[in-house]
N, C-alpha and C positions, 0 to 999 in steps of 0.2 A: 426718412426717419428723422423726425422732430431731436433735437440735443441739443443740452447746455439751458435748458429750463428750469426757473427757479416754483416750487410748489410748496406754497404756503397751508401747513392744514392746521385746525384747530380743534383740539379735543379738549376733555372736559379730565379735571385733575387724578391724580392716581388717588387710591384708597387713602384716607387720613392713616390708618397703620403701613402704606408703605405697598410700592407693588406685590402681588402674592405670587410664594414660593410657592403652593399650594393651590388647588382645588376639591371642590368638593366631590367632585366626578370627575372618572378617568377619558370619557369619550362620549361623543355627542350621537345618537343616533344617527344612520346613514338614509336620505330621503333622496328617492328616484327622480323628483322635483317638483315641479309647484303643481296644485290643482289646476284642472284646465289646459295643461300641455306647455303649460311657458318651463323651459329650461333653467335648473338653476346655475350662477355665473360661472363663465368658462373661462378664464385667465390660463396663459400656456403654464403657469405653475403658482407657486403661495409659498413665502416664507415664514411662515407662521403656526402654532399648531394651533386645530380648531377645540376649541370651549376656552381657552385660552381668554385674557380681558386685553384687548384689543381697542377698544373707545380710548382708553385713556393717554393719557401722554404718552406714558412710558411703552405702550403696547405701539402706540404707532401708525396701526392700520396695519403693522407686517410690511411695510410700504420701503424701507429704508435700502437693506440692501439692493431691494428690486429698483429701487428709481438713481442709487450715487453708482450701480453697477454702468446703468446707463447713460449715465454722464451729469445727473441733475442732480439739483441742491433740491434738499428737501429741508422745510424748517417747520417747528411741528411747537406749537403754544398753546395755553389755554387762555391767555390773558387775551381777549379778543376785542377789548376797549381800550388798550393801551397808544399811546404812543410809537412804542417798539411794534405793535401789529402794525399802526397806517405806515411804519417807514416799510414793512416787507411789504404791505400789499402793495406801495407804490411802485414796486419794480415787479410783482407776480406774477407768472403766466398764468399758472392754476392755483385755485382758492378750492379746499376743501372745510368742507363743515358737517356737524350732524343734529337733526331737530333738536336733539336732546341737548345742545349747548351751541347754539347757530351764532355765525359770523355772521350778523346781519350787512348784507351788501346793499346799502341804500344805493338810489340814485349818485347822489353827491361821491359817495368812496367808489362808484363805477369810473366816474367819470376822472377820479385821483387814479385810476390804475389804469394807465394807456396798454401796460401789457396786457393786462387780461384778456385770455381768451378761451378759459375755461372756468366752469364754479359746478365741482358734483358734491352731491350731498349725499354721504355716505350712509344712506336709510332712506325713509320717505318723505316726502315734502318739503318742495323747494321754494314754500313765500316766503324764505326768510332771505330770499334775495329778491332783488325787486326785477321781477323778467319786463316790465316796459324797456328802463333801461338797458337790460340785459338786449332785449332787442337791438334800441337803437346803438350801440356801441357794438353788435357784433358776436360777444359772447356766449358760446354755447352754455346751456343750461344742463344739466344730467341727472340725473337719481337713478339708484339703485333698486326699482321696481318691483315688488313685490317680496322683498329681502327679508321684512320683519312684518309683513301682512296679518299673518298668520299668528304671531307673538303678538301682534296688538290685538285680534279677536279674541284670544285669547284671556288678555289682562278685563276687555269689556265682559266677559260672561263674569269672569271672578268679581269684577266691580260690582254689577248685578245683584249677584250674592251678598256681596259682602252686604252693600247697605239694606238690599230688604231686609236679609235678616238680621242683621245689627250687628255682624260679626264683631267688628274691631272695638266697640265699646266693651261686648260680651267678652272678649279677649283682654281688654284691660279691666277688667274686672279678677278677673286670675291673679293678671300682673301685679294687681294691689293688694292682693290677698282676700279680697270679698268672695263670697259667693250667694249676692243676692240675685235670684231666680228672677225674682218680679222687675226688677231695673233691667234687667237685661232682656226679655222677651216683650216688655211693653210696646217695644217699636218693632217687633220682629215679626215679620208673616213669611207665607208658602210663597214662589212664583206661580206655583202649578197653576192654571187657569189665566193668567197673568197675559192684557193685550201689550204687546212691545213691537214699537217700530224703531228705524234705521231712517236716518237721514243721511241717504246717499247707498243705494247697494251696489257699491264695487267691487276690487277683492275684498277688501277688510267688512264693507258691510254682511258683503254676501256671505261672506266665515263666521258674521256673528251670527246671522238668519241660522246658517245649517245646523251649527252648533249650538243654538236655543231650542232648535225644533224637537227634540226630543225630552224636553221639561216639561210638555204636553199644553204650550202657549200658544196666544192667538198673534199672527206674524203679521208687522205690517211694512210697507215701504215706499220711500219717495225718491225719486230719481231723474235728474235727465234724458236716462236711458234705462226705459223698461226693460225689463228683465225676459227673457223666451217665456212665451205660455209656458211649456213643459217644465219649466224651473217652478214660474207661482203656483201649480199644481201640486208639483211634489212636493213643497215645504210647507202648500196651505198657503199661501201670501196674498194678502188685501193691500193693492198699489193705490197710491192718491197722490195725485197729480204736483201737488205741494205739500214743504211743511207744515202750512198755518191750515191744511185739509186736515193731515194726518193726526198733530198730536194731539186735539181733544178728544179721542177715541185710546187713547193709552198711558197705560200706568205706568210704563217705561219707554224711556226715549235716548237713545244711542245715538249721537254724531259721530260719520265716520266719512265727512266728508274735504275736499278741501282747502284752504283757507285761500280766496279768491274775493271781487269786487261784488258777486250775484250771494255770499257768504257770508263775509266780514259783520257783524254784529246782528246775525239772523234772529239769535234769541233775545230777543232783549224784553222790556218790562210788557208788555203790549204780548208777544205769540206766547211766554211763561205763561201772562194771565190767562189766557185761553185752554191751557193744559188741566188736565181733573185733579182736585184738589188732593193735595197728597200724594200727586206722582212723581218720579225719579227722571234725573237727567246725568246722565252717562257722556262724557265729552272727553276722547282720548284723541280728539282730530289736532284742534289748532284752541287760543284760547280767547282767538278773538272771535269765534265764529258765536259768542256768548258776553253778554254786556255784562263786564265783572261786576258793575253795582248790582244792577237787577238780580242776577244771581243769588249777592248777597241776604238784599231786599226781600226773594221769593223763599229763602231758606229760616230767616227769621221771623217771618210771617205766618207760615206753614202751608204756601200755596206749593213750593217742595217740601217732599219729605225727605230729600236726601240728592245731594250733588257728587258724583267722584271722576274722578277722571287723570290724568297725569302732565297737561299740557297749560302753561301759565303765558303770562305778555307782560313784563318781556322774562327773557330766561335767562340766570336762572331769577328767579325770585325774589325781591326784596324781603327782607324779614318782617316789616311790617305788613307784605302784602296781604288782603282783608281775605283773602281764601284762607290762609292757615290759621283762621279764628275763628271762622264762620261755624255756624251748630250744622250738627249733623253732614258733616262729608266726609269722602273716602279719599282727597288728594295721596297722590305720591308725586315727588320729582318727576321728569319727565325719563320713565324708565320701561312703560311698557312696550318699544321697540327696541330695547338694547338689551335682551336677553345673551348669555355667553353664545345661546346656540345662535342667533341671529346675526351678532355681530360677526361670526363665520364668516356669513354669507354676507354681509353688508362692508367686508371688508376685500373677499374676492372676489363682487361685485364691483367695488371703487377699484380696482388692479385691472381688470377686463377693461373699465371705461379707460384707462390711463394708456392702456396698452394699445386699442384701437388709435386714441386719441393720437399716442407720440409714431404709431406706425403712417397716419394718414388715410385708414379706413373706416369705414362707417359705425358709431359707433347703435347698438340694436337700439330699435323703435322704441321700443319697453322701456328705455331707458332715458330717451331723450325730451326734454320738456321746451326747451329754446333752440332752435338751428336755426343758422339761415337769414337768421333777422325776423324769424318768426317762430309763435305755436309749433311744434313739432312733434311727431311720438306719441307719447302718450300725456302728455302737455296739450296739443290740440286737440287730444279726448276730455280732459278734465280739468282745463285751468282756462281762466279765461283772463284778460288784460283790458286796461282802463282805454290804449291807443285803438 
């Protein structure tokens, strides 16, 4: 048993009014576990209650009493460019972070932290640490696996929505007190009949596929790894071997793959122009897997009719960053993974990996993205590295 570890995690600030005494709901539904048969996480206990806000400083992770009971210092910031962060990383065993406010671990601060020998990322996707070095220095990799899947399909259908039909302009139109009909439905259509693919059908794609298919849409997808006959049967799904195959054949296009070297700025001004004039791009993946200019370029042009997504480079955001000006989008912060009900699970998901971790057992597949000095898990399913 691992003791006397120091674990550095870094969350993202408590509410501007202050942690909440309050919620809006008393309890979170109880779920058997994930589609597909993957268990949700087993930690031998949780100090925490669930729907609780858990990301934020003051929440923790729930992680405190469970890691100083065991003998470990836990120091827990938001400030993750500071000076005060490189002095803890430079003695840290474990770095914890979450997409929505990543400790980015370049190379260089690997190579500042001789302790390191863990980095989980309390949610999905872990390029905000660089897994080459992660390799060569040793460092297991981890995520949390399927924790907030299903909270990010989720937020792409609403995205969906929102921009075809214009919601959030229609919505500020209330807010200002207008009620003119014609501004508001002039950008506004049906999906019904609507071709929409997925780049990438993993879990998150494949949850957006299931749950579009009943808006009575034509379904398409590109993947490394085809999907079973019997899957593109039942949803109707048309596979194309590529991106730059797939999107001129659809009026909606969801990334939900990612962010890797075969990824890193897939969209750019060149596969946009190839997309049908006036289609949508839905990006809740990474923000690099999309050339911010081009983006810009294609929504002021009108070769997009509409960009939304929750995922920016770097995070959080500069205020002048050109997405929060740009016409016609649905950005939010990066919040479609950290629902109350997900952080649950993405919190006694990060306890499981801690606990394997300080016992000296394996910590599950699902979970693992670096071992070994190499791909591992479900890392060597889905991430690929420049060595």
């Amino acid at each position: 048993m691992l003791e006397g570890m120091k674990i550095l995690c870094v969350l993202y600030d408590d509410p501007v009014t202050g942690y909440p005494a309050t919620y809006a709901r008393d309890d979170l539904p109880a779920l058997p576990g994930y589609p597909g048969g993957q268990t949700l996480p087993t930690p031998s206990s949780v100090d925490f209650t669930p729907g609780h806000l858990l990301g934020s400083v003051s929440g923790e992770l729930g992680l405190r009493a469970f890691l100083e009971a065991a003998g470990h210092e836990l120091v827990v910031t938001s400030d993750k460019e500071s000076e005060e962060f490189e002095r803890h990383l430079a003695d840290a065993d474990v770095v914890i972070s979450q997409p929505f406010w990543p400790a980015y671990l370049t190379a260089d601060r690997i190579a500042r932290a001789p302790r390191l020998k863990l980095a989980v990322t309390a949610g999905i996707g872990s390029d905000h640490v660089d897994l080459d070095a992660a390799i060569a220095h040793g460092v297991t990799v981890a995520e949390v696996t399927y924790c907030n899947s299903i909270s990010v399909a989720e937020h792409v259908v609403m995205s969906i929505l929102n921009l075809v039909r214009n919601f959030v302009p229609s919505h500020q139109t209330v807010l200002n007190g207008g009620w003119n009909i014609a501004d508001c439905v002039a950008r506004s259509y049906d999906v019904e009949g609507m071709h929409i693919g997925t780049v990438a059908a993993g879990r998150i794609g494949l949850a957006v596929l299931k749950r579009l298919a009943p808006f009575d849409v034509h379904l398409h997808y590109t993947d490394r790894h085809r999907l079973p006959r019997e899957v593109e049967q039942e949803l109707g799904l048309t596979f194309h071997t590529s991106a730059a195959d797939m999107v001129p054949h659809c009026d909606v296009v969801t990334v939900n793959a990612p962010l890797h070297p075969e990824t890193e700025g897939l969209f750019d001004d060149s596969l946009i122009g190839s997309m049908k004039r006036g289609a949508y791009l839905i990006n809740t993946a990474r923000a690099r897997i999309a050339d911010r200019d081009a983006v810009v370029r294609a929504l002021q042009s009108g070769r997009l009719a509409g960009y939304a997504g929750d995922v920016w480079f770097p995070q959080p955001a500069p205020a002048d960053h050109p997405w929060r000006t740009m016409p016609h989008h649905g950005m939010t912060p990066h919040i479609s993974g950290s629902s109350l009900s997900a952080q649950a699970r993405y919190a006694a998901g990060t306890r499981e990996i801690l606990e394997s971790f300080f016992a000296g057992t394996p910590i599950r597949d699902e979970y693992l993205i670096v071992d070994g000095g190499k791909l591992a898990g479900t890392g060597a399913h889905s991430y690929a590295v420049r060595g």
